[in-house]
C-alpha positions in Angstrom: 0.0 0.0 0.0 0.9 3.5 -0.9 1.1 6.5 1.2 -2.6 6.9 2.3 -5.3 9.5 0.0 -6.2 11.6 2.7 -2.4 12.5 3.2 -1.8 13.9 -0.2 -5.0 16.3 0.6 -3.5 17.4 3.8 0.0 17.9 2.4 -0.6 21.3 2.1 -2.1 22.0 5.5 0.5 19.8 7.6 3.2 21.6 5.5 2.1 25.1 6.4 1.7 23.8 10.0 5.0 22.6 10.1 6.4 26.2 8.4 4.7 28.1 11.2 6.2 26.2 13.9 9.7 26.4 11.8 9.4 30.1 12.3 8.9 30.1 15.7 11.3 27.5 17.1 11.1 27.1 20.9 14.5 25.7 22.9 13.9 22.7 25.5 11.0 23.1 27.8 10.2 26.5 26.8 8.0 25.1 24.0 4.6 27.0 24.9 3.9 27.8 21.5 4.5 25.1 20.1 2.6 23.3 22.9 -0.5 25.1 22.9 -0.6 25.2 19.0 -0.6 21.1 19.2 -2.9 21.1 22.1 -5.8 23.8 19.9 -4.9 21.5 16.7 -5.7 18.0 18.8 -9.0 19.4 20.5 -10.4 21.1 17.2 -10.0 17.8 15.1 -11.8 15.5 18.1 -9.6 14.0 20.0 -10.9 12.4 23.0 -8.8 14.1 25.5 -6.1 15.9 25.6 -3.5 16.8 28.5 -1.0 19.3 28.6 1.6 19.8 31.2 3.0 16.3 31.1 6.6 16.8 31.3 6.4 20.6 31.8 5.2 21.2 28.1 4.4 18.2 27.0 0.8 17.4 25.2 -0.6 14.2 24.9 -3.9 13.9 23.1 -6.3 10.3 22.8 -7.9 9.2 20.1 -10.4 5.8 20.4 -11.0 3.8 17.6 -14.7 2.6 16.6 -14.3 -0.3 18.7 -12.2 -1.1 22.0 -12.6 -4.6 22.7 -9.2 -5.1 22.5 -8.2 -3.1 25.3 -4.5 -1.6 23.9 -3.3 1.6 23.9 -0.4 2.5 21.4 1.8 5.7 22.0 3.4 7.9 19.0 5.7 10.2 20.0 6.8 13.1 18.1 9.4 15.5 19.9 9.1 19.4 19.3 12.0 21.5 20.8 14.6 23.2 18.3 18.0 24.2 18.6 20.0 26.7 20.0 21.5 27.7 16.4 21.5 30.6 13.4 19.7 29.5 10.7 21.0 30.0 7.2 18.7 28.1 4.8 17.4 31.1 2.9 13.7 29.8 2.9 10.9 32.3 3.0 9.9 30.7 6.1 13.2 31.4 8.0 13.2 31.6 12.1 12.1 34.4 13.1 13.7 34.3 16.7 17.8 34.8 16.3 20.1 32.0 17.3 17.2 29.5 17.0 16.0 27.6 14.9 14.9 23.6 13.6 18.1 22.3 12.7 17.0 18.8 13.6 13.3 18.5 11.8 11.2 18.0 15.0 9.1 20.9 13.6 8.5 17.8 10.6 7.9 15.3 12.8 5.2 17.1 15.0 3.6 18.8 12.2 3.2 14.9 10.7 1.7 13.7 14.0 -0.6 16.3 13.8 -1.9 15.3 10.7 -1.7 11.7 11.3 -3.8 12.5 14.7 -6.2 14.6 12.2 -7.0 11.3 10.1 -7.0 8.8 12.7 -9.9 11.2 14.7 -11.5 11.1 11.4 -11.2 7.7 10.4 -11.1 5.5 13.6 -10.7 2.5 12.0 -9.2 0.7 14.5 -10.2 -1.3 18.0 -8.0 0.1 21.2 -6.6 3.4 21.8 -4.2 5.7 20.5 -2.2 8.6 22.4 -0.5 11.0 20.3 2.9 12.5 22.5 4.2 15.3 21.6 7.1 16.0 23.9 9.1 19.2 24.7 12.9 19.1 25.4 14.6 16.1 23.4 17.5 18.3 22.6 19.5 17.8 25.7 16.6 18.3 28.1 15.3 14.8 28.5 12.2 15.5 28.0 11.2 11.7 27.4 12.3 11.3 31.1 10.3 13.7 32.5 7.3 12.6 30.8 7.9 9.3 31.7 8.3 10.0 35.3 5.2 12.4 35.2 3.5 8.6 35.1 2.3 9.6 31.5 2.7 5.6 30.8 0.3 4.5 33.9 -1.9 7.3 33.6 -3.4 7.0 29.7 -2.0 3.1 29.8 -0.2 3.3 27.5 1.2 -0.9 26.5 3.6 -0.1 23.4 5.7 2.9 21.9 6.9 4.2 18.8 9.1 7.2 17.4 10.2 8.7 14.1 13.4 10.5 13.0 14.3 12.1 9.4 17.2 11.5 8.6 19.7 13.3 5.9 21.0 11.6 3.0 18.6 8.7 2.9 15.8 9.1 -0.1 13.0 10.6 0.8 9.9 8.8 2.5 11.9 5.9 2.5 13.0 3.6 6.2 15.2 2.3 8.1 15.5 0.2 11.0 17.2 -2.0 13.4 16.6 -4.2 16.8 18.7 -3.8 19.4 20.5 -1.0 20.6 20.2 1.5 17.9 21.1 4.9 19.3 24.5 5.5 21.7 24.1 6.1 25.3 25.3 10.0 26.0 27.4 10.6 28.8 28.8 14.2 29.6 32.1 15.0 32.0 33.8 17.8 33.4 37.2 17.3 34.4 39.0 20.1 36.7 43.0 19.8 37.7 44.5 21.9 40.0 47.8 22.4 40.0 50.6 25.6 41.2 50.2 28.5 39.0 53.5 30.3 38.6 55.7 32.7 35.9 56.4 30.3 32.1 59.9 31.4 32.9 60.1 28.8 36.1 58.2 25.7 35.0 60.1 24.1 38.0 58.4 25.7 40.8 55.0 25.4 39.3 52.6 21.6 38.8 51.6 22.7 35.3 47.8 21.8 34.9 47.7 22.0 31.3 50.6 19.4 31.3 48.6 17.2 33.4 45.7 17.7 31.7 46.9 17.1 28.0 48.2 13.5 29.1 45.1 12.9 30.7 43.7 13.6 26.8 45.6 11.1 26.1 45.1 8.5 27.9 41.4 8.9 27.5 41.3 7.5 24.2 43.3 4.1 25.4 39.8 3.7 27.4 38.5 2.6 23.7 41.8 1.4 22.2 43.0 -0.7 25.4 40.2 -1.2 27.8 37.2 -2.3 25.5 36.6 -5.0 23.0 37.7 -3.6 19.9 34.4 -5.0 18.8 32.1 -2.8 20.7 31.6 0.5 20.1 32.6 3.5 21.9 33.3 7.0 20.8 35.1 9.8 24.1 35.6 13.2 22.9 37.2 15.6 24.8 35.7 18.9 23.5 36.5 21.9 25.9 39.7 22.5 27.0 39.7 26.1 29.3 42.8 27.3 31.5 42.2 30.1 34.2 44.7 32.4 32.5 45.2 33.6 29.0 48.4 35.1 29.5 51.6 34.3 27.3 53.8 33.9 30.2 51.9 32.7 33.2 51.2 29.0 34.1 47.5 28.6 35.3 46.6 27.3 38.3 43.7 25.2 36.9 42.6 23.5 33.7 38.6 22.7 33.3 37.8 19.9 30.2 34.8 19.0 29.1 33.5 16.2 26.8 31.2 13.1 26.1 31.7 9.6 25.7 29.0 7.6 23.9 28.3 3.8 24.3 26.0 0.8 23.1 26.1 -1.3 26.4 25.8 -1.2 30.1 29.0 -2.8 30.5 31.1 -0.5 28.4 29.1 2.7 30.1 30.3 1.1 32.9 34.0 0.6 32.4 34.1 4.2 31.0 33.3 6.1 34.0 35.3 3.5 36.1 38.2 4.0 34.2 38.2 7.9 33.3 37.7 8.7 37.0 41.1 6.5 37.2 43.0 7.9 34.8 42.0 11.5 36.0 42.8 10.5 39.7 46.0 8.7 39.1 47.5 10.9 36.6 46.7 14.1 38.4 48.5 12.3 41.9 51.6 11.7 39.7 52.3 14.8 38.7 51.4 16.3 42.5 48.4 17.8 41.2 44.3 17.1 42.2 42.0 16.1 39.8 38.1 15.8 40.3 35.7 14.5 37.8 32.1 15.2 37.2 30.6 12.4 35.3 26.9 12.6 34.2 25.2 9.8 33.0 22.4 11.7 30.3 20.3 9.3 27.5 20.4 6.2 28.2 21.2 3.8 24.7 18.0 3.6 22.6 17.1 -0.2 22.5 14.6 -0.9 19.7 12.2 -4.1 21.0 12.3 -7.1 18.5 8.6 -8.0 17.8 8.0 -4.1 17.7 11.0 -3.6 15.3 9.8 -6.4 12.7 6.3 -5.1 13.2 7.6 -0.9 12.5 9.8 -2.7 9.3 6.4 -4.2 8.3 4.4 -1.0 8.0 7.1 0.5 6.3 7.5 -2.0 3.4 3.6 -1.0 3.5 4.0 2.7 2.9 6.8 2.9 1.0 7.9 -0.9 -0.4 11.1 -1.4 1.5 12.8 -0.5 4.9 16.5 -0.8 5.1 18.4 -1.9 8.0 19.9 0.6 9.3 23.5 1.4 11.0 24.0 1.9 14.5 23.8 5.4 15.5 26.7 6.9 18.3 24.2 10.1 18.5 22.0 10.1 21.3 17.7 10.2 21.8 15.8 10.8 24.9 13.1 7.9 23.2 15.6 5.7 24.9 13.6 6.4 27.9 10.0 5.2 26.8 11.7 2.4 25.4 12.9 1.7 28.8 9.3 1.8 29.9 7.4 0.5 27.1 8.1 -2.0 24.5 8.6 -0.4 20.9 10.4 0.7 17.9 12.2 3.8 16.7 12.9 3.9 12.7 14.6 6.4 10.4 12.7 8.4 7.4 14.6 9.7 4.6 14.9 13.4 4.4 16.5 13.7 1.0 20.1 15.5 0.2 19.3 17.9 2.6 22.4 19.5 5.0 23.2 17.1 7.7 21.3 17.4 11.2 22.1 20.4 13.6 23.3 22.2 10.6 22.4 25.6 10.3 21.8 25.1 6.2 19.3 22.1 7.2 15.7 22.1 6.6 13.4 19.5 6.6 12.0 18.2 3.6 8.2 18.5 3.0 7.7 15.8 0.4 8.5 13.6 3.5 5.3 14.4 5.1 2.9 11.9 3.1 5.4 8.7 3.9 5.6 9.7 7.9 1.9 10.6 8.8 1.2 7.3 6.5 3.8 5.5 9.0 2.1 6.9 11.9 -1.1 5.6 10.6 -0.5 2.3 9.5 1.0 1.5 13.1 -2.4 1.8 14.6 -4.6 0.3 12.0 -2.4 -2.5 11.5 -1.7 -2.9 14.9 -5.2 -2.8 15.9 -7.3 -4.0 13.4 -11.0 -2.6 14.0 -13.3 -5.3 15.1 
């Protein structure tokens, strides 16, 4: 089966929904907009209920089919936050808010939820219950989390859950999935050594922080190459690297780093902050310095269920006649956290040649919409065939 009829007539709406919201991108949990323009949209095309607040911004809205014999619930999640970035696309629609803007498509994805919530309150060809979430926040906030621990699961029982991403470079409207762990776990650090600040001209009566801190560098990246099973995957990026003087010919007294270190397993995540707190111990004791580490553990790795994963690969074979698998992903998704609470899927949509993600040249690609809000569809009525 094609993309659905109905989609192709609401092309034009969703696509103007989803250029308004790309003009007014919100950051993290300050989605209010955004929010209350999903919440209006849900009520005025029928939905059964619909909640806001869940998660600090979040909306979720539900949607019964003809017929609930059955008794399941199915959650579709679309996330809504932007980023914190200057857009340069050039479009007509352009961000109107500077140093913001939707460099990741979640004004696509919500905009496509919102029209696959339009035909399924239309429609409601299925037997159970669907709740549409639209979340606030996936961009560093966890927003998933906080919905999760709102009890948004318990409270509109919700029994399986699945989420969409574009993705660049991948022809549009087509799919890709995987079981498994899918996307990386993404852990963040901040490393502080203090040393002896002193004049460049007397190294010898100083503990030179930057010194310690560059081997430190270093022997970060033997926590992959030494410490792990080359055959797992593990990426730790050291990615700030700030002294508390700027001078030519001084010799700071401290050194702060930041960075991440992204995983597929418990294990590794394990071993990593195990052995980083170490290295930074050790290595700052050698040299006579202190070293303290800060090591937060952020999205947990995205594990897509098994049934859940053939059955998303299904419906897309449906809508678009094939779904690839796809390759494992060391970015990070706050999804991983109803995935930790619910069994379900998370699959990849084709965006086209567009720029790459959380580029400030990226834009999503409307000819996508038809495929996705077709995806979103097909879960229910497939899932729960009406009685």
């Amino acid at each position: 089966m094609p993309v659905k009829n109905r989609f192709a007539e609401l092309h034009e709406d969703i696509t103007a929904w989803r250029r308004d919201m790309h003009e007014n991108p919100e950051l993290l949990f300050d989605t209010h907009r955004t929010a209350g323009l999903v919440a209006d949209k849900l009520r005025a095309f029928g939905c059964d209920e619909v909640v806001t607040g869940i998660g600090r911004t979040g909306v979720v809205g539900v949607i019964r089919g003809k017929s609930d014999t059955s008794g399941r619930v199915i959650g579709l999640r679309a996330d809504m936050d932007a980023l914190p970035i200057t857009e340069e696309t050039g479009v007509d629609y352009v961000s109107k808010t500077p140093g913001k803007m939707h460099a990741c498509g979640h004004d696509g994805h919500t905009a496509m939820l919102l029209g696959a919530a339009q035909y399924l309150a239309e429609t409601r060809n299925f037997n159970g219950s669907v709740a549409v979430i639209f979340q606030p926040a996936e961009e560093g906030g966890g927003g998933g989390r906080e919905m999760c621990e709102d009890g948004m699961m318990e409270r509109f029982g919700i029994q399986e859950v699945y989420g969409m991403h574009n993705w660049p470079g991948m022809e549009t409207g087509q799919f890709a999935i995987r079981p498994g762990a899918f996307f990386a776990a993404t852990d963040i650090f901040e490393i502080e050594i203090e040393g002896k600040g002193g004049h460049a001209a007397f190294p010898h009566q100083t503990i030179d922080p930057t010194v310690v801190a560059s081997h430190i560098v270093t022997a970060a990246q033997s926590i992959a190459s030494r410490n792990t099973d080359p055959v797992e995957q593990l990426v730790m990026s050291i990615t700030s690297f700030e002294t508390s003087s700027n001078a030519f010919n001084v010799i700071p007294q401290k050194v702060t780093m930041r960075g991440t270190a992204r995983t597929m397993s418990a294990e590794v995540r394990d071993l990593v902050e195990t052995r980083l707190t170490k290295l930074v111990q050790g290595i700052s004791e050698n040299f006579g310095a202190t070293g303290r580490i800060d090591y937060t553990r952020n999205y947990p790795v995205t594990v897509n269920h098994p049934e859940q994963t053939d059955f998303a690969a299904e419906v897309a074979r449906r809508v678009s006649g094939d779904c690839a698998e796809a390759e494992l992903v060391m970015g990070g998704e706050d999804f991983a956290f109803m995935l930790e609470e619910r069994p379900g899927a998370y699959i990849l949509m084709g965006n086209g040649s567009s720029a790459r993600l959380h580029h400030p040249e990226y834009n999503f690609n409307d000819d996508a919409i038809p495929a996705g809000c077709s995806w979103w569809a097909e879960i229910v009525e497939q899932r729960m065939p009406a009685a």
